[in-house]
N, C-alpha and C positions, 0 to 999 in steps of 0.2 A: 605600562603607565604612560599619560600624555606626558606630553612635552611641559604646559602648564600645571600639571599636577607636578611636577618633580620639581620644578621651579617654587612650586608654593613650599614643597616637603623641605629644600634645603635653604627656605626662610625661615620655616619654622627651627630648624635644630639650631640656626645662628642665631637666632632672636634672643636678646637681653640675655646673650653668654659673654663672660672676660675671654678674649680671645688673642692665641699668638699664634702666626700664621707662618709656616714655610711660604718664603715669598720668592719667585725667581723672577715675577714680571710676567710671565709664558699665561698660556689661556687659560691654564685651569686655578693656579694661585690667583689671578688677576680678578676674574669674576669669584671667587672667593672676600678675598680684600673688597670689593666691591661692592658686596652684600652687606657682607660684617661691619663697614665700617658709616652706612646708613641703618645699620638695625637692632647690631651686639650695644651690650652694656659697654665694653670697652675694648678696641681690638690694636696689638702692634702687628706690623709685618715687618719680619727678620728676614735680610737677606747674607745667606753664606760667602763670603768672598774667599774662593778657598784657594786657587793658584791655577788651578787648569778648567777655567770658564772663557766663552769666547771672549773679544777684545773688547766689545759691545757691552756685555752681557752687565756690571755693576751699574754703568751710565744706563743704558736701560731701564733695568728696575725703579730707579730711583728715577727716571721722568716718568713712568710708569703710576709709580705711588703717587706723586707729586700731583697728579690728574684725578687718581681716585681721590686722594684728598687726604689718604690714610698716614698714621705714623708709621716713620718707616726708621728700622736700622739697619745696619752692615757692618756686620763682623768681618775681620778678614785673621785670614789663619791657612799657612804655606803646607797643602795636603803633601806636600810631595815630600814634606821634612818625617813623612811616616813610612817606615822601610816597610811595614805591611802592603800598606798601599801601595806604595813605587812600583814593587815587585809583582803589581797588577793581575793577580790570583784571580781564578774564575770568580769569586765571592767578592771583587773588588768593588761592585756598586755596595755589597751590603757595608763593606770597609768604610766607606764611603757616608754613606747616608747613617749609619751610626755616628758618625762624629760631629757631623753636622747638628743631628738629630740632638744629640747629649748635651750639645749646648741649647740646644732649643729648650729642654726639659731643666737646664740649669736657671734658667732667664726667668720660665713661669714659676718656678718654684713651689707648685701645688695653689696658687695662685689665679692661673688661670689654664683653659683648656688649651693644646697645642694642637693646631691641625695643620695637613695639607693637601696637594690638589689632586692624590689621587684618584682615577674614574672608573669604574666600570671597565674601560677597554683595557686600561692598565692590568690587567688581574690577568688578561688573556695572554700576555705576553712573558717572554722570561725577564723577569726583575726581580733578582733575588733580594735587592735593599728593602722589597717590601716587606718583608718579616722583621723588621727594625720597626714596622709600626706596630705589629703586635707585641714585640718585646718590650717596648716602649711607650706603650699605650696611647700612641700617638692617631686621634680623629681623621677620617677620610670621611667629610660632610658629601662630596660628591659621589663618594661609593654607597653612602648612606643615604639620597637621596634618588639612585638608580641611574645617574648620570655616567652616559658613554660621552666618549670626543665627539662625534657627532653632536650630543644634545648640548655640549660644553660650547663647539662653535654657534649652531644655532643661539645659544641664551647673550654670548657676546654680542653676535649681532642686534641682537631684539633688546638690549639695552643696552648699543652703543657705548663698549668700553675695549678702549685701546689696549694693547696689549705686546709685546714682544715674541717675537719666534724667533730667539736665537739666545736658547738657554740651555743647549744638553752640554753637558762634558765634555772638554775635550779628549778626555780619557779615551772614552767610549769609540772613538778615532782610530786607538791602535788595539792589536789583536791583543788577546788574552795572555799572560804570560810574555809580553815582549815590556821589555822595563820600561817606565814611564819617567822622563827624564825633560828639567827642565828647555833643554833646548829641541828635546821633539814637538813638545808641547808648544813652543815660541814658532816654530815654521809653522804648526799645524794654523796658530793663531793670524801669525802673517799672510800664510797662503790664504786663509777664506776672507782677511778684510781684502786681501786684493782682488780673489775674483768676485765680492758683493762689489767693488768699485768698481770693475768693468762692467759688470753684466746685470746691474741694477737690484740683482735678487738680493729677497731679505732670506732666503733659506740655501744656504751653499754646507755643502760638508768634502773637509777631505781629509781619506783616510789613508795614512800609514801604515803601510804594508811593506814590511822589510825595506825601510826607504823608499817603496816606491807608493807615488802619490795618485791618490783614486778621487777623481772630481763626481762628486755630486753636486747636480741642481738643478733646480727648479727651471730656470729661463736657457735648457743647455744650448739652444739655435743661437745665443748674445753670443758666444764665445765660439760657433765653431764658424772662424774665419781662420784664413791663412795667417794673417799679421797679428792677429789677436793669440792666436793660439801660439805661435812663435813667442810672442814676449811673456806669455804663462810660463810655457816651458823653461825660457831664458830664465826667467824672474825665482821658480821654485825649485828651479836647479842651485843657483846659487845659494840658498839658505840651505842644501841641503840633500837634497832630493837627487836619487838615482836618475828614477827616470818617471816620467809625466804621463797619468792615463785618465781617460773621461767616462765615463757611463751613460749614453747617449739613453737611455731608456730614463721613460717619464719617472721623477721624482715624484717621491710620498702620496701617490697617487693608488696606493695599494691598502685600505680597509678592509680589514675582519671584519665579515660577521659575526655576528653572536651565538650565532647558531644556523645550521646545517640541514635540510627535512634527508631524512633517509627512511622508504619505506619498507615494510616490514615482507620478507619475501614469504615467511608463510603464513601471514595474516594480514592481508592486505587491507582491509577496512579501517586496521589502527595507524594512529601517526607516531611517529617517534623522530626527534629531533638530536643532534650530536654537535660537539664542539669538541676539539682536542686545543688541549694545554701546550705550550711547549718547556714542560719542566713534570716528573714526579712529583709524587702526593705524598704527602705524611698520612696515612690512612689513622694513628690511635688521633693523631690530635684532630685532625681534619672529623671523625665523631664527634669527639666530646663537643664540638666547636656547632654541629650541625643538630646539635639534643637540644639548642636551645629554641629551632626553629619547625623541629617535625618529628614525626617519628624515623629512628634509625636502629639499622640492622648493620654489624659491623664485622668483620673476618680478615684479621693482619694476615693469616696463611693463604685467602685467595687474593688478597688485594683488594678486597671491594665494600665499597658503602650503600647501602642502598637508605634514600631516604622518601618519603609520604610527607606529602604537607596540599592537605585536603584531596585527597582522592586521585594527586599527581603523584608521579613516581620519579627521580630521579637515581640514575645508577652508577658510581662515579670510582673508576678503575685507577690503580696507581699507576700507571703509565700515564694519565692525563688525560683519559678523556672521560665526556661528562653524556650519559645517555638519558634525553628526557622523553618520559612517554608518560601515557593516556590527559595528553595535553586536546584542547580545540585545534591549536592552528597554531602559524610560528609566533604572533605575535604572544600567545599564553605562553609559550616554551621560553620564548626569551623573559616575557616576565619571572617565570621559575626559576630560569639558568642567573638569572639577575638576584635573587632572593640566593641562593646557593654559594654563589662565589664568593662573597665575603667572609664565609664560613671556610673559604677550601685552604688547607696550609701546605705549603709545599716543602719538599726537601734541598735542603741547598745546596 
């Protein structure tokens, strides 16, 4: 689908809807709020103030709104007073984003629709909190109108709306299973406004790794000087930190494709395209979920879905990956693998 076609498709699903928006400020709540709040019948945007966001990230949001023009709130509520979460369990985003969520869903009170900025590329990654929007019947306009990050920066651009990039967790910082405690959380916080103050970047991450601090970022040439790098070390030692390391290879500079062409060894005239998940498939639900868009053939004993939706095939294994064939070419495939994913449900 064009660029402008997906642009129209998720005017249309906002258009004269009551609307309450997961709102972080970041690119894809932002041109959300953006839309909705020249077009819906009525839209809030709710920002979670939950304890472990960067030091930026509330001020943000709230000049953020302040520009879209949108109402804005902000709840604040201490995630870390949750010993589920503390104890930071492989399923900690879903911990996560239900609680947030469940006050989202207490605000609208069947009132109005709650969405947020899920995309397309989202789906391809491990995010287990995303099954909190199907528990919770919570709208992805973005996934609904076929928008990947790419199309999400492209639409920013092309109507000039500001936006924030410095809204993941700081959770997300430390390893799985290593506790999440207010004062790791406070250096993690410390360390990145200090190295955005040296080194001008609006995207720094550092991760906590058994005390030792892992520098991500965008600008890393600003900081590797001898004197520069001395007062880092100095500076995140004292709050903390064992010992001080950088990641010299280019930041967030690594998109997924969508899809993959791999040809067919004993039929070489057909195309077949592929994308692997990085998480298992719930194969009963991931059917019922895919009957509403094609025909499907379904086998929990081999693991596989097979669905038709016009004369395409898609074949979709629980190990996570997704095989499309008797496609034209990649851009049909990705259209397919786009119509699919929505429907796919994973195991958590």
């Amino acid at each position: 689908m064009e660029f402008e076609a997906k642009l129209e498709k998720l005017k249309d699903y906002l258009k004269n809807k009551k609307l309450l928006i997961a709102f972080s400020g970041g690119a894809d709540s932002s041109l959300i709020a953006f839309i909705a709040n020249k077009i819906s019948k009525e839209s809030l945007a709710v920002t979670i103030d939950n304890g472990v966001m960067p030091a930026d990230f509330i001020g943000n949001a709230e000049d953020i709104a302040k520009k879209i023009g949108i109402k804005h709130l902000v709840l604040k509520e201490d995630f870390l007073e949750d010993k589920a979460f503390q104890s930071n369990p492989p399923n900690r985003c879903y911990i996560c984003k239900n609680k947030m969520y469940s006050k989202l869903v207490d605000i609208a009170k069947d009132e109005c629709e709650v969405v947020d900025g899920t995309n397309i590329t989202d789906l391809l990654e491990d995010r287990p909190g995303i099954m909190v929007n199907y528990d919770k019947n919570i709208k992805s306009p973005l996934v609904i109108a076929g928008f990947t990050s790419e199309d999400v920066k492209k639409a920013l651009e092309h109507l000039k709306i500001d936006y924030s990039k410095s809204t993941t967790c700081m959770a997300t910082r430390l390893s799985r299973n290593t506790e999440i405690t207010s004062k790791k959380i406070n250096r993690i916080k410390y360390a990145e406004s200090l190295l955005k103050g040296i080194s001008g970047s609006e995207i720094v991450r550092v991760r906590d790794q058994d005390d030792i601090a892992l520098i991500e970022i965008e600008n890393v040439g600003k900081i590797l000087k001898p004197g520069i790098i001395k007062h880092i070390d100095s500076e995140l030692k004292a709050v903390g930190f064992k010992k001080v390391t950088v990641d010299i290879g280019e930041y967030n500079k690594s998109n997924k494709e969508l899809v993959i062409y791999k040809p067919c060894k004993d039929e070489k005239h057909k195309i077949m395209f592929e994308t692997e998940l990085p998480y298992t498939i719930n194969i009963n639900a991931t059917c019922e979920q895919l009957k509403k868009i094609g025909n499907v053939k379904c086998s929990k004993e081999m693991g596989i879905v097979m669905l038709e939706i016009d004369d395409r095939n898609v074949t979709i294994f629980k190990t996570g990956k997704l095989v499309a064939r008797r496609v034209i070419d990649k851009e049909d495939a990705e259209k397919l693998i786009t119509q699919v994913l929505p429907g796919i449900r994973r195991n958590i």
